[in-house]
C-alpha positions in Angstrom: -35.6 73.2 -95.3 -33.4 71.3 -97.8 -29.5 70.5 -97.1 -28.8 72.7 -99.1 -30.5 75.9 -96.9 -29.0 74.5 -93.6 -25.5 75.0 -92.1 -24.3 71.2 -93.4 -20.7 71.4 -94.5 -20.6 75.4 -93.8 -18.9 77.9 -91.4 -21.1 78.7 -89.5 -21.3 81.3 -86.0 -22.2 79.4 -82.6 -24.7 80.4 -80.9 -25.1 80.8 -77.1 -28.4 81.1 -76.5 -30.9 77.7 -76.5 -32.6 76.9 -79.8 -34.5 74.3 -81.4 -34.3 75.5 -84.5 -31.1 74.5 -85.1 -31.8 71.1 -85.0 -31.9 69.3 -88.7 -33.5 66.5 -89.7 -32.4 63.5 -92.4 -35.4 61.2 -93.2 -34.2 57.3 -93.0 -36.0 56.3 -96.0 -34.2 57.5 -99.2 -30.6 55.5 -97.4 -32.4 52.8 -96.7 -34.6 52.6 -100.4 -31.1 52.6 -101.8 -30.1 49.3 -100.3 -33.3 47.6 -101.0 -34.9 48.1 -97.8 -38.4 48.2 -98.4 -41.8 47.3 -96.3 -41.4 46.7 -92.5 -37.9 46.8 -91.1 -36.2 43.2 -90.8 -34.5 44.7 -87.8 -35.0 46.8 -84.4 -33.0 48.1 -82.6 -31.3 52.1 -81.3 -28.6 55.0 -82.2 -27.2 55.4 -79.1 -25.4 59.3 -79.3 -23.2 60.3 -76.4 -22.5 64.2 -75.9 -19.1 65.3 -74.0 -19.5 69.1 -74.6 -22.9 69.6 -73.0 -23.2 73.7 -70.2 -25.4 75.7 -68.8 -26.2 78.3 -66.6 -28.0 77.8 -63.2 -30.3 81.1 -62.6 -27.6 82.5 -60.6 -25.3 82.5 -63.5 -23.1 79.7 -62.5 -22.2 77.1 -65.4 -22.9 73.8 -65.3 -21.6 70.8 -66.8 -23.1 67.3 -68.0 -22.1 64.1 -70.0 -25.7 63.7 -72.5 -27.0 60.3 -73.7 -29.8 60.1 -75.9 -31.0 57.0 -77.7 -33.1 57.3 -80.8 -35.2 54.5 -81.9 -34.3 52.5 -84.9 -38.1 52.7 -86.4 -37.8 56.7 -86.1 -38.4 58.8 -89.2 -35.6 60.3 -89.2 -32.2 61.0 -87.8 -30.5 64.2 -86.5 -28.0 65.6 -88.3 -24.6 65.9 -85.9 -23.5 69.1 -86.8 -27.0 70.7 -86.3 -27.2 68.5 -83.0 -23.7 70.0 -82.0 -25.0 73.4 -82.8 -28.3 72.9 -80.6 -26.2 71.4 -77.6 -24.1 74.8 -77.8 -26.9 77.0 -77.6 -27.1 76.2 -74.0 -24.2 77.5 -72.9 -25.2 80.7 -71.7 -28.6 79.8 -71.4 -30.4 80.0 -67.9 -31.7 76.4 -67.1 -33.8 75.5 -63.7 -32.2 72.4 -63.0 -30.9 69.4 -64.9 -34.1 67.7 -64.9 -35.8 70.6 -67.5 -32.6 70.3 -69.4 -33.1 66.7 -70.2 -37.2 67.6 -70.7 -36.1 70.1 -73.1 -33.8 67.9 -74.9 -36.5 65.0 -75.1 -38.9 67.4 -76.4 -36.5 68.8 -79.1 -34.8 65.5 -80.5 -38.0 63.7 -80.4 -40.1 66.4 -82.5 -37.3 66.2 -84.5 -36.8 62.5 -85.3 -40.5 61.8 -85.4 -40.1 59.5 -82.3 -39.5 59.6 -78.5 -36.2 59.2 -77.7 -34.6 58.6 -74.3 -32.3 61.3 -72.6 -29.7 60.6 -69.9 -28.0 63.5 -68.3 -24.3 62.2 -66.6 -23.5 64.4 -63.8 -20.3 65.3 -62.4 -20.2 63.4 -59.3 -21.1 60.5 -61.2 -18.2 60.7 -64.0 -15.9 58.3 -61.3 -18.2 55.8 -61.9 -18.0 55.5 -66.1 -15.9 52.7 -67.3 -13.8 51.8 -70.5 -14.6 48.3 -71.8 -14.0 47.2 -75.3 -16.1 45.0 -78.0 -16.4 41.7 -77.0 -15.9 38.8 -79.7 -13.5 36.9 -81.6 -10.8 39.5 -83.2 -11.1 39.8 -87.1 -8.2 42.1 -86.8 -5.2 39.3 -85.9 -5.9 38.1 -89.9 -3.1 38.6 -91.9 -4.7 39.2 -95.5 -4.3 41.0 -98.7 -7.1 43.3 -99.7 -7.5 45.7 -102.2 -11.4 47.0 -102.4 -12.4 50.0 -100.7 -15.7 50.5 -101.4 -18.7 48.2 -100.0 -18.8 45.0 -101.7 -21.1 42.4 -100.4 -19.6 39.6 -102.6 -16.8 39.2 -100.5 -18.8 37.9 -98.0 -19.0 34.3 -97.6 -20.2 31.3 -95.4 -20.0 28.0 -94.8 -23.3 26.6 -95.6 -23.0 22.8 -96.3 -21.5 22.8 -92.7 -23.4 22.8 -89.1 -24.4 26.0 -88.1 -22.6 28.1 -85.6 -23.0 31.1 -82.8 -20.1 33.4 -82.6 -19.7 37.0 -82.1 -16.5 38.7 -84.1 -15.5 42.2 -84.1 -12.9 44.6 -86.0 -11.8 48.0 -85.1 -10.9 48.4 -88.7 -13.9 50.4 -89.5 -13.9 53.5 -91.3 -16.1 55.6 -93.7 -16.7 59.3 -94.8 -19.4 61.7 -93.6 -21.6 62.7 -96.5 -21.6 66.6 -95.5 -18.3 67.0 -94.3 -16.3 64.2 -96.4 -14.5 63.8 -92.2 -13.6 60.1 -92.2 -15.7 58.8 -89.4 -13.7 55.8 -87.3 -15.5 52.8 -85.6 -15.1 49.7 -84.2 -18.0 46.7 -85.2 -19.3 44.0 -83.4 -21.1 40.9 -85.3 -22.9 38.3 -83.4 -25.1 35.9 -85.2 -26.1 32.2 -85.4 -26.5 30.2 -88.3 -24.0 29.4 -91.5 -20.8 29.5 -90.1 -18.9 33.0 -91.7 -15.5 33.1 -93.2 -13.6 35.4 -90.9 -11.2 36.9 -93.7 -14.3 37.3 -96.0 -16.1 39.5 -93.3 -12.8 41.5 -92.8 -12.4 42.4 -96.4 -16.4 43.0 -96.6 -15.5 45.5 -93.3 -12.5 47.2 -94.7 -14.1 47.9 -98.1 -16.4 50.6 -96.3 -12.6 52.8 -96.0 -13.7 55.2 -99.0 -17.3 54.8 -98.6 -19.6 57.9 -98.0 -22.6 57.4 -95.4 -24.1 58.3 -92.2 -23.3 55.9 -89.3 -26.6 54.7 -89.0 -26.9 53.8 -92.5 -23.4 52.0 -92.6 -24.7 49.7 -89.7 -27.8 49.0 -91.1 -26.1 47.9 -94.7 -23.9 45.6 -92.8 -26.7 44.4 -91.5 -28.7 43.9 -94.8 -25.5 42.5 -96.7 -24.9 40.0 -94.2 -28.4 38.7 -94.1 -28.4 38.4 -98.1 -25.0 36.8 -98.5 -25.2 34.8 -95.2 -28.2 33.9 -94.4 -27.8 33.8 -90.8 -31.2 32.9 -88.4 -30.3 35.5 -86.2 -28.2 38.8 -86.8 -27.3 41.8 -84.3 -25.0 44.6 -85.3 -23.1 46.9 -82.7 -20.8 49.9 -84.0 -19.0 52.4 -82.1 -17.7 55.2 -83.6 -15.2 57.9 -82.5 -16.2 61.2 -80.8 -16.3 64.2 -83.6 -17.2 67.8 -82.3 -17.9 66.2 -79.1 -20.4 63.7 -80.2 -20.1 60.0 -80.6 -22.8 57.8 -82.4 -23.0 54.2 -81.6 -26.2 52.2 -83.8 -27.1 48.7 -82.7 -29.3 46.8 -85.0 -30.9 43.4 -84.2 -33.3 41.1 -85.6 -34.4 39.0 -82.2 -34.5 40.2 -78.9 -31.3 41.1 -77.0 -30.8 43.3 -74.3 -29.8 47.2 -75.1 -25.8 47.3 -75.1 -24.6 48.8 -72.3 -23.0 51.8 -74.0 -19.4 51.5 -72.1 -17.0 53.6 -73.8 -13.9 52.3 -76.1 -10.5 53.5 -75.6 -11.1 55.4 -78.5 -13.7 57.4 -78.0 
């Protein structure tokens, strides 16, 4: 099926009853070709997606409720459209489930047949929604600069470090990111966090570099993953890790975390805006 033969960016009626076929796929590759990305990835990493809007029916008939996490591996061949995701997630609303266990089978099976990868599924029950927390990025704030800027669309010539100086580790983060979904044209909010060590980054330069994503049109995952690329090229840092979280749309919030040495998973704590 191409985009064009799918429900992307079309009214479409919900359905209530479970099924996989309304999951679509977006291959990776073509996104990542048109940044230069070719040959084995300089990264790994996850797209962690959180799902807010996730029922059921028990066999008696009795709906039941669940906070979904499901984290899709970086090296998958694809990603899942979120419209088509939000669509399959409604399809068990007045389906008749076992328990929660086969949901989250299910929903392994699904998302990993469709991504061409095993993912990981988490199912958040109620009696554990006391114990979810708000945290937000940590790092040095970009967003305190006071700067003039006037490009809107990614530029990786603003970017610029410091490299006849001693190398540095920092971590610096903005909430000042924004871009457009390619099917919907929605503006998709998010918050970035940059941790690296090498050349020493100009702080305003990676703010302007940050804000020029505002008109740009993209998938999360392939936003990160040109931050990550454009940085690497224009920086030359030793070591690179990229951490977005975006805000929740149609229940669904995607948060891709890219790194090119080994750090542990983040720990997927919601912002105050999501």
């Amino acid at each position: 099926m191409t985009p064009e033969q799918s429900a992307l960016g079309k009214p479409v009626d919900y359905r209530d009853q479970y099924d996989p076929a309304l999951l679509f796929a977006i291959e990776r590759a073509p996104g990542r070709e048109a940044i230069g990305m070719n040959g084995p990835l300089p990264f790994f990493g996850v797209d962690i997606w959180n799902a807010y809007e996730l029922s059921w029916l028990t066999p008696r008939g009795k709906p039941q409720i669940a906070l979904a996490t499901v984290m899709v591996p970086a090296d998958s061949p694809c990603i899942v459209e979120s419209k088509s995701f939000k669509l399959y997630l409604g399809s068990f609303s007045q389906t008749s489930v076992f328990s929660p266990d086969e949901l989250k089978d299910r929903i392994k099976k699904d998302v990993s047949a469709i991504c061409g990868a095993p993912v990981q599924v988490k199912l958040t029950l109620p009696h554990e929604f006391g114990k979810l927390t708000l945290d937000e990025l940590s790092g040095v704030d970009l967003d305190r600069l006071d700067l003039e800027t006037s490009v809107y669309v990614p530029d990786s010539s603003l970017l610029i470090a410091a490299f006849d100086e001693a190398p540095v580790t920092e971590t610096l983060v903005s909430n000042l990111l924004k871009s457009n979904c390619p099917v919907t044209g929605q503006p998709d909010w998010g918050s970035v966090q940059i941790h690296y060590a090498g050349p020493q980054i100009d702080q305003a330069s990676l703010l302007r570099y940050i804000v020029s994503y505002r008109l740009h049109t993209g998938f999360h995952e392939q936003c990160v993953e040109r931050i990550f690329i454009d940085i690497m090229r224009k920086c030359k840092p030793v070591k690179l890790a990229v951490y977005a979280r975006y805000t929740r749309r149609g229940g669904l919030d995607i948060n891709p975390f890219r790194t090119n040495f080994p750090l542990p998973l983040p720990d997927n704590d919601r912002t105050a805006r999501q």
